[in-house]
N, C-alpha and C positions, 0 to 999 in steps of 0.2 A: 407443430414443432414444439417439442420441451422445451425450448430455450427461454420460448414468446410466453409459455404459461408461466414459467419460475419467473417471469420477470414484473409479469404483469402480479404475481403473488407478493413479489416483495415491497417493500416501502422503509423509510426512513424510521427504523423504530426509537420514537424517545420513550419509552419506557421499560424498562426489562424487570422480567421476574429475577429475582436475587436470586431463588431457591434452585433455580433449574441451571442447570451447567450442561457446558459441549463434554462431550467424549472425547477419549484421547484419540481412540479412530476414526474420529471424524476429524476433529483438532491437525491429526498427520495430513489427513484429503484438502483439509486448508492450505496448509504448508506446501504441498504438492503445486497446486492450483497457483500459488505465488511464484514459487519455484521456475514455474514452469511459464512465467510471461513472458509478453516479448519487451524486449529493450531495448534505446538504440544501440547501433552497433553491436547489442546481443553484451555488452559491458555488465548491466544489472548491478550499477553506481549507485547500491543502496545496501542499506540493512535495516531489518523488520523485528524489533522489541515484540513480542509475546510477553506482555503484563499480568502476570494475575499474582501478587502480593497485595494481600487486601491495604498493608499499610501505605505501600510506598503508590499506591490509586488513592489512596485518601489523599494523598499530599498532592498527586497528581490533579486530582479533581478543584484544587483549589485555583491551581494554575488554568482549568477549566470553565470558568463561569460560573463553577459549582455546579455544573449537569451532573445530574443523578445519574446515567448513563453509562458513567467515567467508573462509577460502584457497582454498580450493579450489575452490569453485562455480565457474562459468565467470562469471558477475557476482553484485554483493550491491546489491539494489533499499536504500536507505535512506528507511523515508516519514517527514514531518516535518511536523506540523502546523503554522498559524500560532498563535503564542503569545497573539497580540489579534486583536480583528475592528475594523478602523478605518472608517469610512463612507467611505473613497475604494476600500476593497475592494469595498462593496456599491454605490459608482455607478460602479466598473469594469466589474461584469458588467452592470448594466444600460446601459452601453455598447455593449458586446460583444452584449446583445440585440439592442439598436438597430440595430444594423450588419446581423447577422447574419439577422435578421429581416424586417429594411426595415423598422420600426417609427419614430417620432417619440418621443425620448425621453419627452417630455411624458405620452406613453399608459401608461408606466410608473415614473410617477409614485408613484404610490397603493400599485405591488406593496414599490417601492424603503420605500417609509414605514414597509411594514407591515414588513419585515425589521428595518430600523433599531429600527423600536418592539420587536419581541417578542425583540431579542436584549437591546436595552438592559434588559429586563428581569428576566435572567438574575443571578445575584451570579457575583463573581468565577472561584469554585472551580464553580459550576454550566455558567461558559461554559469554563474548561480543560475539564473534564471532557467536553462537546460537542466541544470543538476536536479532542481527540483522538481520539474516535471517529469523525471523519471516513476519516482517511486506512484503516481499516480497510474499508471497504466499497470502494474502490481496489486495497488488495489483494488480497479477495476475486475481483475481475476478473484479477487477474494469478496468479493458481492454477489459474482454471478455463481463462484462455487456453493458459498452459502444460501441464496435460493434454490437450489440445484438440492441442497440437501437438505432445504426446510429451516435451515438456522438464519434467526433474523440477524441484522444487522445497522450499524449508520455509521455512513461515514462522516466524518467530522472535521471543520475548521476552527471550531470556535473553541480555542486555547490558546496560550501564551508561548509559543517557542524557544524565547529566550529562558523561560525559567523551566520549560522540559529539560532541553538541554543541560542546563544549572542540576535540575534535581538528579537527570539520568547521568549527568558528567559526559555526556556527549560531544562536545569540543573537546576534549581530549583525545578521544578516537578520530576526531576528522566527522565527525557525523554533525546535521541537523535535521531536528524534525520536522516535518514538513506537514502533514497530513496524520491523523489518527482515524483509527475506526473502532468499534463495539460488537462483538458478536455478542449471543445469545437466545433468550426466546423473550417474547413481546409478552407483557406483563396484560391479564385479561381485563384488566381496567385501561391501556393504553387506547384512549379515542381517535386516536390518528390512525389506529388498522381499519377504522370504518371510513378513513374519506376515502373516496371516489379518485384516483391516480389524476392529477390533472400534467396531461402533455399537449405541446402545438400540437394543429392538426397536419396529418403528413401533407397537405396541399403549401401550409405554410413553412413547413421545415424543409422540404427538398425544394429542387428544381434542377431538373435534368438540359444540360446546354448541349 
């Protein structure tokens, strides 16, 4: 299975070669692979920054722990969830069914209510907490594309959100950042492409009831 080799190929790369850069046709097969996740409700309550201004990564990177990563990648994915879910979000996509489907909106009537009802139901800190586990399944797709195509990667928590946002002006859109990631290629001095992947063993990770 290709899936099992790309995956056992890739690893958390902390070092990138500066010099080496993605293609833009490859760069689009990312995009695609995002594009194309699943989310709940099929909503996709995010938007994905495509970075590569070397200046405004430098400033980034500060906001970063200073990882070298943050420069050097050949791009730095920023995901950022929506901060609220407003119901012109949820009769957007059901628009976008409409169309897409050849549907009469009316026939998606019932699905739009149920959405509306079971998020309204949520408190505050229950619906952040959802908001931001979206864009993670998003970049789940953008890890396995990029081993798929040989382009390394890492994804990343260790940054400041508060001063993304600030630097990207992201609260003003309704967005926060949530998670970042680095593509590029593994710098041939980076030591970590020689350790040995360490995962549970499947005897410890599953158990079938």
């Amino acid at each position: 299975m290709e899936l099992i080799k790309n995956l056992e190929w890739r690893y958390a790369t902390k070092k990138f070669d500066p010099n080496k850069k993605v293609n833009s046709e490859d760069l689009e097969k990312l995009k695609k692979a995002i594009q194309l996740s699943v989310s709940s409700y099929g909503l996709q309550l995010y938007k994905v920054l495509i970075i590569e201004n070397p200046a405004l990564r430098a400033e980034l990177k500060k906001a970063s722990w200073n990882q070298e990563q943050i420069t050097d990648a050949s791009h730095l994915f920023v995901f950022c969830n929506y901060t609220k879910v407003q119901p012109e979000d949820i009769d957007a996509y059901l628009q976008l069914t409409s169309e897409t489907r050849e549907v009469g909106l009316n026939q998606l009537d019932g699905y739009g209510n149920f959405m509306k009802s079971k998020l309204g139901e949520k408190s505050d800190l229950e619906l952040t907490q959802w908001l931001e586990k979206q864009p993670y399944l998003a970049m789940s797709n953008l890890l396995m594309a990029c081993a798929a195509l040989k382009i390394d990667a890492c994804p990343m928590e260790g940054f400041e959100p508060e001063k993304y946002n600030a630097i990207l002006d992201l609260e003003s859109k309704g967005l926060n950042a949530c998670v970042i990631a680095t593509i590029g290629f593994r710098h041939e001095n980076d030591s970590t492409q020689n350790f040995p992947k360490v995962r549970k063993p499947e005897e410890m990770l599953f158990e079938t009831v």
